[in-house]
C-alpha positions in Angstrom: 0.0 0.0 0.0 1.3 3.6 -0.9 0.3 6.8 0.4 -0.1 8.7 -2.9 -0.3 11.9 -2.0 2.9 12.0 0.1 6.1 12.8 -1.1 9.5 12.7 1.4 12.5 14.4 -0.1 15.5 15.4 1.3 18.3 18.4 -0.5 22.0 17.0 -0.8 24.5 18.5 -2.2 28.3 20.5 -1.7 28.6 23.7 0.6 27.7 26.5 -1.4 26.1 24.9 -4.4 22.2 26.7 -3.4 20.3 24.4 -1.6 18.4 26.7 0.7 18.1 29.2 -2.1 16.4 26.5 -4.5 14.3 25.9 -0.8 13.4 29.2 -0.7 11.8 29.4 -4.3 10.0 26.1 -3.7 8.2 27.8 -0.6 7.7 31.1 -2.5 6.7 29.6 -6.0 4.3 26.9 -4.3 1.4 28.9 -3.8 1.1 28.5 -0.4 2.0 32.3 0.9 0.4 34.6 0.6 2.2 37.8 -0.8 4.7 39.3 1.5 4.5 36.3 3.9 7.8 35.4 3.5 10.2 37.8 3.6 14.4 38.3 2.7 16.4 35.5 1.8 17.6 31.7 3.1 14.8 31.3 5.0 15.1 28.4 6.0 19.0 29.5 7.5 17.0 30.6 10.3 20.2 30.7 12.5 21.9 33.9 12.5 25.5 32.0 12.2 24.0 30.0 9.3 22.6 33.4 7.6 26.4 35.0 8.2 28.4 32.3 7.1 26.4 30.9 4.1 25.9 27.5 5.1 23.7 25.3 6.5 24.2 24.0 10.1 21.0 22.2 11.2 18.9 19.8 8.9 15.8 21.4 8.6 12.3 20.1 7.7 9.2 22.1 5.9 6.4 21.0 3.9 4.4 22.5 0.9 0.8 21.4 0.3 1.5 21.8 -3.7 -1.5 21.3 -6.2 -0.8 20.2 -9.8 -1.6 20.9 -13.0 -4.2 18.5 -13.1 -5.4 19.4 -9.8 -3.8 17.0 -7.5 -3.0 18.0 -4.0 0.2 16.8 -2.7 1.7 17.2 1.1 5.7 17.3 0.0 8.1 16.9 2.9 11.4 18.7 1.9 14.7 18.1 4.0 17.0 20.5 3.5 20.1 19.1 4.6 23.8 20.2 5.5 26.5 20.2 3.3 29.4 20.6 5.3 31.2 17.5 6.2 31.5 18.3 9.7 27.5 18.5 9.8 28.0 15.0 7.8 26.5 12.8 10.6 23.1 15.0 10.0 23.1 14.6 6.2 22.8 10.4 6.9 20.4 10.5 9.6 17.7 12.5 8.0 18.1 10.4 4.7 16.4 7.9 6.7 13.0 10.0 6.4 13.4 10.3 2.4 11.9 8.3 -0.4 14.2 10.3 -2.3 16.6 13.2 -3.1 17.3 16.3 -5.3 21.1 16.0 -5.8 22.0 19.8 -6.6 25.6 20.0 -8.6 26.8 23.8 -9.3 26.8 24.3 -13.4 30.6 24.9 -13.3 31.9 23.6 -10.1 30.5 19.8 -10.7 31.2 17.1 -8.5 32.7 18.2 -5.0 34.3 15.7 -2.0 30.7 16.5 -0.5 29.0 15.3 -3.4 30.2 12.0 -3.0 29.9 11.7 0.1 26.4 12.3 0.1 25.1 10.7 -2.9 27.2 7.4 -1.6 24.8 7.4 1.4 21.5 8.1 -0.8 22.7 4.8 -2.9 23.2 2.5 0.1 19.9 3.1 1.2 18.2 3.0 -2.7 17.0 6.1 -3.0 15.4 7.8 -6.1 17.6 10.6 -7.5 16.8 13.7 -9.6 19.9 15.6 -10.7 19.6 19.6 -10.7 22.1 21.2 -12.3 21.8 24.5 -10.5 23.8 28.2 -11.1 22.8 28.0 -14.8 22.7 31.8 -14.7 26.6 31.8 -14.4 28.1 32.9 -18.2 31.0 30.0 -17.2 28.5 27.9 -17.2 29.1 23.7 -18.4 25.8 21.3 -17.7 26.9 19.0 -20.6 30.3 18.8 -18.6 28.3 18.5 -15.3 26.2 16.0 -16.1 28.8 13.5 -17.3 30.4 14.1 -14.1 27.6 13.3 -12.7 27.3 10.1 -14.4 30.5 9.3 -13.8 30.5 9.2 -10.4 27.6 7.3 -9.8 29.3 4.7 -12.0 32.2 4.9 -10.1 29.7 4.6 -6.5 28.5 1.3 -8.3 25.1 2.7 -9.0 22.8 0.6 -10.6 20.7 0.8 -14.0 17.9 2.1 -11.9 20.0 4.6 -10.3 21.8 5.9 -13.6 18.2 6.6 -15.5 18.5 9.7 -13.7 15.9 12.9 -14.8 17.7 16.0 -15.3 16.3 19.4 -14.1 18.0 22.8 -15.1 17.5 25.7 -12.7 18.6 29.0 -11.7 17.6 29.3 -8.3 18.8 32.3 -7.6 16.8 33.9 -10.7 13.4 31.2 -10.0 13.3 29.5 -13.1 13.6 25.3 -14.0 13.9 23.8 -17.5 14.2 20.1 -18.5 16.5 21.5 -21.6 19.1 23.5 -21.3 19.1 25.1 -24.5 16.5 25.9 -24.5 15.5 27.8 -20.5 12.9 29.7 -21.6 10.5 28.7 -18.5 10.0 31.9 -16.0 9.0 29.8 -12.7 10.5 26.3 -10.9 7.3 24.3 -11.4 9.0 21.6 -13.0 10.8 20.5 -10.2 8.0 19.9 -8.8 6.8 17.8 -11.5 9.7 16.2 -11.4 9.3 15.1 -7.5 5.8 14.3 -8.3 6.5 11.9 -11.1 9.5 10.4 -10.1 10.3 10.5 -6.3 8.3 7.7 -5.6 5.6 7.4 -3.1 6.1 5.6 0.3 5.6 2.2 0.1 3.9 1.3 3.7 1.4 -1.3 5.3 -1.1 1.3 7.7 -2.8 -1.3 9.1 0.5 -2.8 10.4 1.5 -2.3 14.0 3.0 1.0 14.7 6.9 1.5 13.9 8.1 4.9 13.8 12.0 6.2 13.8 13.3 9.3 15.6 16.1 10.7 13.0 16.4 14.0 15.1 15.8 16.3 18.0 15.0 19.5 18.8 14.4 21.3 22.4 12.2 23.7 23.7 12.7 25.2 27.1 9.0 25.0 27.3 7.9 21.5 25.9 11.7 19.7 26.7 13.2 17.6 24.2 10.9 17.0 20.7 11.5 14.0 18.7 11.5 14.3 15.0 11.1 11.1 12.5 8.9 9.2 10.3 6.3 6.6 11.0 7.0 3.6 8.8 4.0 1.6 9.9 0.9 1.7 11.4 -1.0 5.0 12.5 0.7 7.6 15.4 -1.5 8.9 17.8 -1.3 11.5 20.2 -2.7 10.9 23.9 -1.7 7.1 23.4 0.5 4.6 25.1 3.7 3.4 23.0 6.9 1.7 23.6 10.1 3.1 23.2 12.7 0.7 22.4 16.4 2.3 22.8 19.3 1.3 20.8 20.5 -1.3 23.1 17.2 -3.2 22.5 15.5 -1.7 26.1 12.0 -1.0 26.0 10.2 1.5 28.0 6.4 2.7 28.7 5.4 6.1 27.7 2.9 8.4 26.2 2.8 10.8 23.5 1.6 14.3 24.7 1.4 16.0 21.4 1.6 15.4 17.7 2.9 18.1 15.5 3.0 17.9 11.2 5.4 20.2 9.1 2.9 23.1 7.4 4.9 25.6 5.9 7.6 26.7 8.0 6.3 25.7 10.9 4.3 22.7 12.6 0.8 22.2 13.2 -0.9 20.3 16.0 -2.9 17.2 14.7 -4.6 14.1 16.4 -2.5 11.2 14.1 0.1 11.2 11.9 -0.5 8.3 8.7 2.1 6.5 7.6 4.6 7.5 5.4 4.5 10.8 7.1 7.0 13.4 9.1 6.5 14.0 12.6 7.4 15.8 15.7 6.4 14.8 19.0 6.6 16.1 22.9 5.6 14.4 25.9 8.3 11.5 26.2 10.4 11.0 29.6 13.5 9.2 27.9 14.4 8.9 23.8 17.6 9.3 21.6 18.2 9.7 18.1 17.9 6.0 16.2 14.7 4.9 19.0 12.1 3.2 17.5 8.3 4.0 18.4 6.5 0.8 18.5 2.8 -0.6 19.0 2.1 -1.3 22.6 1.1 -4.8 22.2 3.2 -5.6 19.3 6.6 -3.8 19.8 8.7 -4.5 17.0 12.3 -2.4 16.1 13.1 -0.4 13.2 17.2 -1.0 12.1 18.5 1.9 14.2 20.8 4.6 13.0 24.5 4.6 13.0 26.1 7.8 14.5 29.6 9.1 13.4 31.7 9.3 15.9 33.5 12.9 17.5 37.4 12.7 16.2 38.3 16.1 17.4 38.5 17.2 21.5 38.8 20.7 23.0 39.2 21.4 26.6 36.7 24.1 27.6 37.3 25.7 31.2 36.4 28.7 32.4 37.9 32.5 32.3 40.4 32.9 35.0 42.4 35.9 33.1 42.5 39.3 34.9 39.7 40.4 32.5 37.3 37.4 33.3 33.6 39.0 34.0 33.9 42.1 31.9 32.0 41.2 29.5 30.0 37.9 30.0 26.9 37.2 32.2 27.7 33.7 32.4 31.1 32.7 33.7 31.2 29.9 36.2 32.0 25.9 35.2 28.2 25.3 36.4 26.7 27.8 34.0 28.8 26.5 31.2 28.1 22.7 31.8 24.9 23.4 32.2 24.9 25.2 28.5 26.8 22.0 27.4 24.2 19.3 28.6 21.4 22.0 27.0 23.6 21.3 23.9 23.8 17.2 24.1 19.9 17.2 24.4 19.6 18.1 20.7 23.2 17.9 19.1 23.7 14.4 19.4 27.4 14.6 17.5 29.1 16.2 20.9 30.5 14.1 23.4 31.2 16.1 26.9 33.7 14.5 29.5 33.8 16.0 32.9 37.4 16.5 34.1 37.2 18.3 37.3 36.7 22.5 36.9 37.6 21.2 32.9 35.7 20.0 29.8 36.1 17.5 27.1 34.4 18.7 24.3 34.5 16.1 21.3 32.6 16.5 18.0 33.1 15.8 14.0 35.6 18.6 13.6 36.8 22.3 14.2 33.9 24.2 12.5 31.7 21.9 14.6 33.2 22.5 18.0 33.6 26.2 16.3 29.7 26.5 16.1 29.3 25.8 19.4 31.5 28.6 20.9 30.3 31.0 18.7 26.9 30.2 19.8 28.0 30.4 23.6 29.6 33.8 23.1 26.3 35.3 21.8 24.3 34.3 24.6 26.8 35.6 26.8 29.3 33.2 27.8 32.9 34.0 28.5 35.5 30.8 28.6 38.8 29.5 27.7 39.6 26.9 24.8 42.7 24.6 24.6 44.1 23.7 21.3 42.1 20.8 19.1 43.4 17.6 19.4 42.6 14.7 17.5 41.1 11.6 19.4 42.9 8.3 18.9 42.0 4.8 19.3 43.7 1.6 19.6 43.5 -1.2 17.5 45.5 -4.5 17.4 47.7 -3.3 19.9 48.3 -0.4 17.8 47.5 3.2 18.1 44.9 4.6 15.0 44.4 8.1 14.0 41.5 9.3 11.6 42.5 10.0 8.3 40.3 13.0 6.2 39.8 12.8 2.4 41.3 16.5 1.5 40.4 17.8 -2.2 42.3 21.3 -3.3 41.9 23.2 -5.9 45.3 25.1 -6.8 46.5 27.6 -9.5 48.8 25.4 -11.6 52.0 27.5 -10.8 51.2 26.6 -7.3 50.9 22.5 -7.5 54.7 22.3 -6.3 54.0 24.6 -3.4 51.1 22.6 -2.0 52.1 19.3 -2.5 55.5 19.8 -0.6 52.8 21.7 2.6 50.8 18.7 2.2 54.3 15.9 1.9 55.6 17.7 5.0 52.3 17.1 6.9 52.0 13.1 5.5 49.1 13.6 3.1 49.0 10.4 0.2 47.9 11.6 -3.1 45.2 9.8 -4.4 44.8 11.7 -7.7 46.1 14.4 -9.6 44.2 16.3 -12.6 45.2 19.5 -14.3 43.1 21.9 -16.3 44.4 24.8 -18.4 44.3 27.1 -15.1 44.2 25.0 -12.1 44.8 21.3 -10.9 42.8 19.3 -9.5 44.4 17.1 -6.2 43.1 14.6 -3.9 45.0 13.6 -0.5 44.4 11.1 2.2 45.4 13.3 4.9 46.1 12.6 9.2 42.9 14.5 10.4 46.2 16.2 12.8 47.4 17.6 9.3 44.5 19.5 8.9 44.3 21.7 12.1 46.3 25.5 10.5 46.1 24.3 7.2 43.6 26.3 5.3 45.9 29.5 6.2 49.4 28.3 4.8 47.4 27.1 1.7 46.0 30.0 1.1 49.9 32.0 1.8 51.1 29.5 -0.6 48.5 30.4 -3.6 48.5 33.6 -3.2 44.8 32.9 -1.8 43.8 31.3 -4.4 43.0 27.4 -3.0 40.3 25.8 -2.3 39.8 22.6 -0.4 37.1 20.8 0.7 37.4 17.4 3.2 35.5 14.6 5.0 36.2 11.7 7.2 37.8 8.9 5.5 38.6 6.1 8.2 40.9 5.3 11.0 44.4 4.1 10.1 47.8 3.6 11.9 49.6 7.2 13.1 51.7 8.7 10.9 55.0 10.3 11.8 55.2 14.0 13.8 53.6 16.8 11.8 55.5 19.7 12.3 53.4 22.5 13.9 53.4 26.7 14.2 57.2 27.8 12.5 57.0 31.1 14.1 57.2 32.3 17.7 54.4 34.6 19.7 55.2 38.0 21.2 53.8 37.7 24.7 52.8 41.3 26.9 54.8 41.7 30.1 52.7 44.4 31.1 48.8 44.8 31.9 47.4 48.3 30.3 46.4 50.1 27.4 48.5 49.4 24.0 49.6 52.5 22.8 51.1 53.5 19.1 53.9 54.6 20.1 55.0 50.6 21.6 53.4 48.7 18.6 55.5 51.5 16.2 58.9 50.2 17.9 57.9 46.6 17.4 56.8 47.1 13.9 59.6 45.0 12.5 59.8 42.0 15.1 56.4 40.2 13.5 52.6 40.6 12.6 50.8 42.6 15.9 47.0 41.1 16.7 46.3 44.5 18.9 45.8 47.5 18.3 46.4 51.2 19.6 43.8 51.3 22.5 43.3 47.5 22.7 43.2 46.5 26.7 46.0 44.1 27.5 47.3 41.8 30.3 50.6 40.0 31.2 50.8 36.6 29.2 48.4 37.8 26.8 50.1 36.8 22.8 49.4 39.9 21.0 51.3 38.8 17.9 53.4 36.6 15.4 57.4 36.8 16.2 59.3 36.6 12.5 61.4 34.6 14.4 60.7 30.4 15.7 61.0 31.8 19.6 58.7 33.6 21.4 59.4 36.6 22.9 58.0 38.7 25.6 57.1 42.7 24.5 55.7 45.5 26.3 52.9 47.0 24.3 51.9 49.9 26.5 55.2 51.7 27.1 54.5 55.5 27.2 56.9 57.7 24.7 58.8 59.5 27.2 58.8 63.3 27.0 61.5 65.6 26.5 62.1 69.0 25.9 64.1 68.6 22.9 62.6 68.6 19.5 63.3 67.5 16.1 62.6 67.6 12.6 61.0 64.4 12.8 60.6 63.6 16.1 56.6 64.2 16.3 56.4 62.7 12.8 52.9 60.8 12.8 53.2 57.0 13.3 51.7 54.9 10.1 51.0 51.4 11.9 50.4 47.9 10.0 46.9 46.7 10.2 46.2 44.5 13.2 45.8 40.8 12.5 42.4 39.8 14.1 41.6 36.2 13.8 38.4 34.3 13.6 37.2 31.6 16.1 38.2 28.8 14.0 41.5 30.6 12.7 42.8 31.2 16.5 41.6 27.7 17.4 43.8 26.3 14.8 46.5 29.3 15.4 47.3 28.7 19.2 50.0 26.1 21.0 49.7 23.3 23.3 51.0 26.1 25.8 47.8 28.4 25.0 44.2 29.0 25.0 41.9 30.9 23.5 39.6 33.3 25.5 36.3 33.9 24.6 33.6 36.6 25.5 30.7 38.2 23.7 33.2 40.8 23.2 36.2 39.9 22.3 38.8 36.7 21.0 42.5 36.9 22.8 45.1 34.6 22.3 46.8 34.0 25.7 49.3 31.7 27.4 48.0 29.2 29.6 50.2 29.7 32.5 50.5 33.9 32.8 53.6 34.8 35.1 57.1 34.4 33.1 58.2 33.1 36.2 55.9 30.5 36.4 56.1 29.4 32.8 59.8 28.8 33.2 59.4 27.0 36.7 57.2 24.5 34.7 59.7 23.9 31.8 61.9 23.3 34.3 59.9 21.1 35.7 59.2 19.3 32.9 62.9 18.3 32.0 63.7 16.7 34.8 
């Protein structure tokens, strides 16, 4: 039995390639708005980080109650997924609520690392595809090229004759238009994609009068309702104000009762009695569930496969702000406030792992924009806190000690090839593959996830910042030799004040400064890049001393070099096993861990005996 007028379909594609803008014409186009309803752009980025930094963070649901041509209604759920591969672990679990996908591919980009990635998981779990070759608006434009790339990667996934007899939709989602030829684009709104999931995204395929078996594939939380699970019922009928059994993912089954029922309308969710199957749900009112729990029948509890989570291969030590500045800024600054923001964060963000190490914590997730994310997140609501260097986790194997090893893709200027491949020899990269175009080359490396931590900055020194690279998680093999790690030294304050020009003008030539004339300072705190491989120790706020004497040049004004300010994720991957970051809602300072000179030097001391 098939619900017919259902259709599940989840978005995949690489960062960047317009998923959430071809989302946001679906929602506009569908006639579902009124005029003026929905306003701006990305709306479904509803996160402000996500709106900022052009990606997608969180899989997101919506639905459009779309009438045909031929005046059939249809309820289409549409996923629009991640397309970062630290967010990877959210791209496989929501695939579990699709009957099928739009695979979006950029008209002169192609296939990207994410591409694969993604695609691979739709094809393990037989999904329908339709290609949309999107950006057709750009004059650079190749679909012909696209498509063939296309092609041949899902020959080179193993894809199936069902999987290659692939529709092809050409859009410019940024302008609203879809064609099914692309010489011929002469169609002025996106309704054939919408034809196209209609007629070949396949309706579910359930038994409704089988006993209930729904999956949770995500959460969300509410500080009023508590955790919400969000999933699909694969059998059977959901009901709200009924008894079910949850049955965990070691096989445990508990008693509970669902509160509340919500479907996706729109944006948003309404509040129904039932959910049918084949449908999207969220649902409140549950003591105890996790990502990968099924929802079963009471009297016939049977499981659903569960889902496999990928696990964290990065660490951070968060602790709080004990520098002299700690409480300026932040409203929230204890160990209790911030594990208390941490386990807020584990109820829905089921990626983190957080380890409890006296006044410290061990933050582990998929990667440094992932862990990134997070901090961001706790600066805006007011948080201020200190963050050790990343650090890859290990396991053992066999006796032997296993790192995980990233896929890396860059894109390089061809005079440039050399350049990278001796940063990426000199870090223990393998290359996979090596192609070269009449501008730029094409190389693939299997890289130590260690490797990867600083090396979007000295790629993009070495290019001229030109590069681009793109990675994912490969698999865990055996460690690889040292990797060497920051060449240059840190100037380090000696005093605690206010950085004046005159200072930063005498220390112009001893390396790159990260303050500023006026910048508040204290002792320990780096406040820039030594040209040298030592560090040094500067003071930043000396006074120019005043005399009586003048000169021709003497008051000459002082021209300064522009401060070096680094992002999160840049002074995450910038800092020393000997530093921190410190983060308020303010403010990002590099500092030393230990602050005294004196009591740096009694610990290196200490440390070589």
């Amino acid at each position: 039995m098939s619900n017919e007028n259902i259709r599940n379909v989840a978005i995949i594609a690489h960062v960047d390639h317009g998923k959430t803008t071809l989302v946001d014409q679906l929602l506009r186009q569908s006639g579902q708005f009124r005029q003026g309803e929905l306003t701006g752009e990305l709306i479904m980025d509803s996160n402000p980080l996500e709106r900022e930094r052009g990606i997608t963070i969180l899989a997101k649901n919506c639905a459009i109650d779309y009438t045909d041509r031929q005046g059939r209604e249809f309820h289409i759920n549409i996923i629009d997924t991640p397309g970062h591969a630290d967010f990877s672990g959210e791209v496989e679990r929501v695939l579990r609520m699709a009957d099928g996908v739009l695979l979006l591919v950029d008209a002169f980009e192609g296939v990207m690392p994410q591409t694969r990635y993604v695609l691979s998981k739709a094809l393990a779990m037989n999904l329908k595809l339709v290609v949309i070759i999107n950006k057709m608006d750009r004059l650079d434009a190749q679909p012909h090229d696209v498509l063939n790339e296309v092609f041949d990667l899902l020959v080179d996934l193993g894809a199936d004759d069902y999987a290659l007899d692939f529709p092809t939709i050409y859009t410019s989602a940024r302008d609203g238009w879809a064609a099914t030829d692309p010489n011929h684009p002469d169609s002025v709104d996106i309704h054939d994609i919408f034809d196209a999931i209609i007629e070949y995204i396949p309706a579910p395929e359930l038994d409704a009068n089988a006993p209930l078996q729904a999956l949770i594939t995500t959460l969300d939380y509410n500080d009023y309702v508590g955790r919400i699970g969000i999933g699909r019922v694969f059998a059977g009928t959901m009901h709200a104000g009924k008894d079910i059994i949850v049955i965990d993912r070691e096989g445990q089954h508990s008693k509970q009762r669902i509160s509340q029922l919500f479907r996706f309308d729109g944006l948003g969710r309404k509040e129904v009695d039932h959910i049918d199957v084949g449908d999207l749900f969220a649902m409140v009112g549950l003591d105890k569930f996790d990502i990968g729990d099924t929802i079963a029948d009471i009297d016939q509890p049977i499981p659903l496969p569960t889902v496999v989570m990928d696990e964290p291969t990065l660490h951070m030590t968060f602790r709080v702000n004990d520098g002299p500045f700690s409480g300026r800024d932040g409203r929230y600054v204890t160990s209790r406030q911030i594990l208390e923001r941490l386990r807020k964060e584990l109820k829905s963000n089921v990626a983190f792992r957080v380890e409890e190490r006296g006044d410290e914590f061990i933050v582990s997730g998929r990667g440094i924009l992932h862990l990134g994310i997070l901090l961001e997140n706790m600066r805006r609501e007011g948080y201020e806190l200190t963050v050790g260097k990343p650090e890859v986790i290990y396991r053992h194997e066999g006796g032997k000690r296993q790192e995980p090893l990233e896929f890396l893709v860059v894109d390089v200027p061809n005079e440039s090839v050399g350049a990278v491949i001796q940063l990426l020899g000199d870090r223990h990269a393998e290359m996979l593959n090596m192609e070269a175009s009449v501008t730029h080359t094409h190389i693939e490396f299997k890289v130590p996830a260690r490797g990867l931590i600083g090396l979007r900055s000295k790629l993009l020194t070495s290019t001229q910042g030109e590069a681009i690279m793109h990675h994912r998680f490969l698999e865990y093999g055996d460690l690889r030799g040292e990797i060497p790690g920051r060449s240059n030294g840190v100037m380090v304050a000696t005093e605690t004040g206010q950085v004046t020009s005159h200072a930063l003008d005498q220390l112009a030539d001893r390396g790159t400064m990260f303050v500023e004339p006026g910048d508040q300072v204290y002792e320990g705190q780096v406040v820039g890049e030594h040209c040298k491989d030592r560090d040094i120790h500067v003071n930043v706020i000396r006074q120019k001393k005043l005399t009586n004497m003048r000169a021709a040049a003497k008051d000459s004004s002082v021209t300064l070099k522009t401060a070096w300010k680094p992002e999160l994720e840049e002074a995450l991957e910038y800092i020393e096993y000997d530093e921190v970051v410190e983060l308020t809602p303010r403010v990002i300072r590099l500092r030393k861990r230990v602050l005294k000179e004196t009591d740096r030097r009694r610990e290196r001391r200490k440390a070589s005996h």
